[in-house]
N, C-alpha and C positions, 0 to 999 in steps of 0.2 A: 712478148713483142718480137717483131720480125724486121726487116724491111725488104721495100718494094722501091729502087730507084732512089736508097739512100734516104727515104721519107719510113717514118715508125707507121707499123700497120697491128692491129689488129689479127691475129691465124684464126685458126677455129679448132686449136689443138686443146684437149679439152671440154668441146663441148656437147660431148655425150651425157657430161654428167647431168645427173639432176642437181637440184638446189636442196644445200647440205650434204652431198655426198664428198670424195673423196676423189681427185683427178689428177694423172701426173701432168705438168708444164712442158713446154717445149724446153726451158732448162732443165728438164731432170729431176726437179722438187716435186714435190706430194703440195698440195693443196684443198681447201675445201671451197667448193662451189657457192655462191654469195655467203660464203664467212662463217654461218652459226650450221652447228652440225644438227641433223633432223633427227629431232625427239617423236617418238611412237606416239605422247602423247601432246603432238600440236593442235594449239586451239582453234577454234574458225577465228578469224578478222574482228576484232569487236571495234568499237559500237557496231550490234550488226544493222545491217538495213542498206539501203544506198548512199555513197555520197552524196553531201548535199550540193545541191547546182552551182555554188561558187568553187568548189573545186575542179570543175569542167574548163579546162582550156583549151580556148581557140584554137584550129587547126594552122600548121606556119605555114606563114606565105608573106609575099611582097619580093618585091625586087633584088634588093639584100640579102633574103635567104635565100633566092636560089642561086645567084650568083656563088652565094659560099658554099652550096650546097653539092653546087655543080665542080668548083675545085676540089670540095672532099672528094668525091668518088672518084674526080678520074686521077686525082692523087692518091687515090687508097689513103687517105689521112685518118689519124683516130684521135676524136676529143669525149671528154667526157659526157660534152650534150647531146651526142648520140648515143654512148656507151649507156649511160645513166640514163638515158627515154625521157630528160630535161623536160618538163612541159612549157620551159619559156623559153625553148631554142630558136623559133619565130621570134621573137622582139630582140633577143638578144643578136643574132647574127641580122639582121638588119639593120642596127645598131652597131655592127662592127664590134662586137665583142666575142671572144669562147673562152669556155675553158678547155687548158690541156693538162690531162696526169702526166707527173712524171715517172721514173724511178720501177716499170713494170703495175702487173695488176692484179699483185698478190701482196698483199700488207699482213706483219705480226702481230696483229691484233687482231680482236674478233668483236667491236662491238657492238651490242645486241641491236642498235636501229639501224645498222649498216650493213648494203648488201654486198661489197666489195669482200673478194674471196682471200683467205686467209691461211697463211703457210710461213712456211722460213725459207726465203729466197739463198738462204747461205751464201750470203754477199754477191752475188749476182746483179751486175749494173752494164748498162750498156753504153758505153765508151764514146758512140757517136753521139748518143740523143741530145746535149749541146748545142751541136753542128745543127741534127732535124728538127730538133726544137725550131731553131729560128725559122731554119726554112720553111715551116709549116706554117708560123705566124706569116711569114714575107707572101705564101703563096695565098692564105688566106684575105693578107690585106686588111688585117687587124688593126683597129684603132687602139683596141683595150684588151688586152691577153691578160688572163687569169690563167695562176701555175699553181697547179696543187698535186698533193703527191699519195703513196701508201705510206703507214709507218714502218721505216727500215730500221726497226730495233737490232737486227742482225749485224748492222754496220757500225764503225765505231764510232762516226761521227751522226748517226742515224740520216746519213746522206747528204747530209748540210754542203759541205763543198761540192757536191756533183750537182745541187739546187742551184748554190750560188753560180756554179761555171753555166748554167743552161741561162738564168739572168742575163749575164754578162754578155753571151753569144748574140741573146737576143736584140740586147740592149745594141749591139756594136752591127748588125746586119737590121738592125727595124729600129734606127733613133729617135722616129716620131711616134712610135708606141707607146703609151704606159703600161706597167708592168703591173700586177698585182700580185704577191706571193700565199699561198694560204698553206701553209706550212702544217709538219708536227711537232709534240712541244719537244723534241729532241731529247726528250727524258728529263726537262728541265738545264741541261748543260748549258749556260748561258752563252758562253763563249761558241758554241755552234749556234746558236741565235743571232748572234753579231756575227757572224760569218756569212748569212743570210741577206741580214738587214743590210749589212756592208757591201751588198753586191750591184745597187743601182735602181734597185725595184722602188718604187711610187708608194703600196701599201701593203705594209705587213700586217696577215692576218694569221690568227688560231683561232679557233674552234671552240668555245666553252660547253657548248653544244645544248645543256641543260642547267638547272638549280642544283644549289651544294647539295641539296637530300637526294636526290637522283641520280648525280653522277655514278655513282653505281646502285643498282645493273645498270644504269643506261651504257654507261662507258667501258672498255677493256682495266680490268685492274691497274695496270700500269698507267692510267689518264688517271689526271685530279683533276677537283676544282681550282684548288690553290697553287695547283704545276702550272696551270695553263692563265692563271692571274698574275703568275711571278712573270712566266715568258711576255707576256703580254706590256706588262710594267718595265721588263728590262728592254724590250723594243726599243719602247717610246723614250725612255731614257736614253739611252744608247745611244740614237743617231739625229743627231742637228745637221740637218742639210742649209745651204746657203740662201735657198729662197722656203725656208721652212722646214718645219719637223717630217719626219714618215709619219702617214693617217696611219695609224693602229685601228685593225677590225676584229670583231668575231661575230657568230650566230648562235642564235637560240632556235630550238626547236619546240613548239608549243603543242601542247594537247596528250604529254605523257603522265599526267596528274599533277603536275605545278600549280601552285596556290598564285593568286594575283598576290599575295602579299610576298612567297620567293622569287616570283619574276620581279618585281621590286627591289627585295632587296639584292638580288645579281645585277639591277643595270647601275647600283648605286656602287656595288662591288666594282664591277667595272669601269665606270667613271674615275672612282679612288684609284684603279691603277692605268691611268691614261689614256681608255680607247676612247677613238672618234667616235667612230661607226659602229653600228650595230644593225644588223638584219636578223627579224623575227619572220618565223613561217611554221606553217601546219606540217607535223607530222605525221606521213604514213609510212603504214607496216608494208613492208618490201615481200617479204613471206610467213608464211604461216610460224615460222621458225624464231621468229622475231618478235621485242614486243609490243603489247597492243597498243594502240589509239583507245584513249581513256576519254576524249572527249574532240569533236569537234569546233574548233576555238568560228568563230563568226566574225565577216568583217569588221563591223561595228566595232568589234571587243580590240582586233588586230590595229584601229584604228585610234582606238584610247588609250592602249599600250607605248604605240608610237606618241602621241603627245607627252606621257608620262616620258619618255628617252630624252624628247627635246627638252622638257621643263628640267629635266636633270643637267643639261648642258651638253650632250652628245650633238656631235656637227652634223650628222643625218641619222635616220635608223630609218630602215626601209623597212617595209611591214604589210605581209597580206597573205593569205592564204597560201597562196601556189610560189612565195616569196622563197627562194634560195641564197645560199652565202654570196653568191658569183652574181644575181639576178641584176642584169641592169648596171653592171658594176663601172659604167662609165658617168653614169648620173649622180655617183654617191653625192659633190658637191654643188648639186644644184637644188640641193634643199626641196625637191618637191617629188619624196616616195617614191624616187624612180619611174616618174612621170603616170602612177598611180595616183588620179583623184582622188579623193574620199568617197566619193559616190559611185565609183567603178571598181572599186574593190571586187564587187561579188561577180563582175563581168571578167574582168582581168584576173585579180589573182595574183 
């Protein structure tokens, strides 16, 4: 990261590289290009064939977007629903929602569904992002800012207080915001948890990402099932606010061989340790590098999954194909799939 006018931008230092090679940072660190290093023998994309038409999203537009679309550029701002090629950055930014990474855009971890590039920052953090944080939520006129970060294993508190001071900034320059955090599980250290939670944010989320039999490979060795159900539980434990608890969230990602019976038993897992919210969506392979899509999940299916969440007692679980952790994330308590019908599933997504 850089800045331009005191706002974090995006360089383009680095992007000679291909995808899985090795590239120095404008800090000096060694990295590797979306995160998994490129094996000789990468497989094609399976299931092969074409996406099927419900994974097809609308091209953005409306009012809303371009309005936000038009203070990105001429602020040089960088969010992740540009960075990551978001396919719901139409609804979301006409909705007055984005998300923004914190913390740089190199994480020490490398897990295998994740294209975000992977290195050891050796503690490298930037000092104002706080400060641009906000101002990037103020200049975009965010109703609902989602804050998600890399994992800075490198750090001692894996960045917990420089998350919670970006909170705070935000909180105290954009009051009518809500905030959402989607953290990492800090190695489990609870006490940097509550340093998080403690900061003023609406909803604390982590990541479960997948079922206990998956979690690895899906996940970096250092991510559990049971690390990110402990964080998750000591959240919601943790912080009684005066008009209410923090919603605790996380997401699944569906279609990397999970049985309907482990998605099952993870939303009952999760329940037992206190999340609200939950967002399911279709996994795809980022690159070749990466692993496969094992199946195509169909709205229908996306659809009977989410009743299964609510019969559980989850306060929403949004659910659809092109669904993301962040997707819509102002509508979590309006109880209606983040304004997905059941019948527009395969349109939307």
């Amino acid at each position: 990261m850089s800045e331009f006018k005191g706002i974090p931008v995006v360089t383009g230092v680095g992007t000679a590289a291909s995808s899985g090679e090795k590239y120095q940072t404008a800090q000096g660190f060694t990295a590797i290009r979306d995160g998994i290093k490129a094996a000789a023998s990468s497989a094609p994309v399976a299931p092969a064939g074409r996406k099927p038409d419900w994974l097809r999203a609308p091209m953005p537009a409306g009012r809303g977007f371009e309005i936000v679309k038009q203070t990105v550029r001429e602020h040089r701002l960088a969010t992740v629903c540009e960075e990551a090629k978001c396919p719901n950055i139409g609804e979301c930014w006409n909705a007055g929602t984005a998300t923004i990474m914190l913390m740089g855009e190199v994480c020490t971890r490398a897990c295998r569904f994740c294209a975000v590039d992977t290195g050891n920052p050796r503690g490298w953090l930037d000092a104002d992002e706080p400060v641009n944080a906000a101002r990037t939520v103020q200049l975009m006129q965010l109703k609902y800012v989602v804050l998600t970060s890399v994992n800075r294993d490198d750090l001692p508190d894996g960045g917990a207080a420089h998350f919670a001071a970006c909170i705070r900034e935000i909180r105290q320059l954009n009051p009518g915001t809500a905030v959402e955090a989607l953290t990492p599980d800090f190695q489990g250290v609870m006490t940097d948890v509550e340093t998080v939670v403690d900061s003023g944010l609406d909803v604390f989320a982590q990541n479960v990402e997948t079922v206990r039999r998956l979690t690895h490979p899906v996940r970096d060795p250092r991510a559990s099932y049971e690390q990110t159900l402990a964080v998750l539980a000591h959240a919601k434990r943790h912080r009684r606010r005066e008009h209410g608890d923090v919603l605790v969230k996380t997401s699944l990602m569906l279609g990397l061989g999970e049985t309907d019976a482990e998605i099952l038993e993870t939303m009952r897992d999760l329940r037992a340790a206190g999340v609200d919210l939950l967002t399911l969506g279709q996994y795809l392979r980022p690159t070749v590098n990466h692993l496969s899509v094992e199946r195509f999940v169909t709205p229908a299916e996306f659809e009977q999954y989410r009743q299964h969440a609510l019969d559980l007692g989850f306060v929403e679980c949004v659910s659809g194909p092109l669904v993301r952790s962040s997707y819509r994330a102002e509508q979590a308590l309006a109880r209606n799939n983040a304004g997905l019908a059941a019948g527009g599933l395969a349109r939307r997504g």
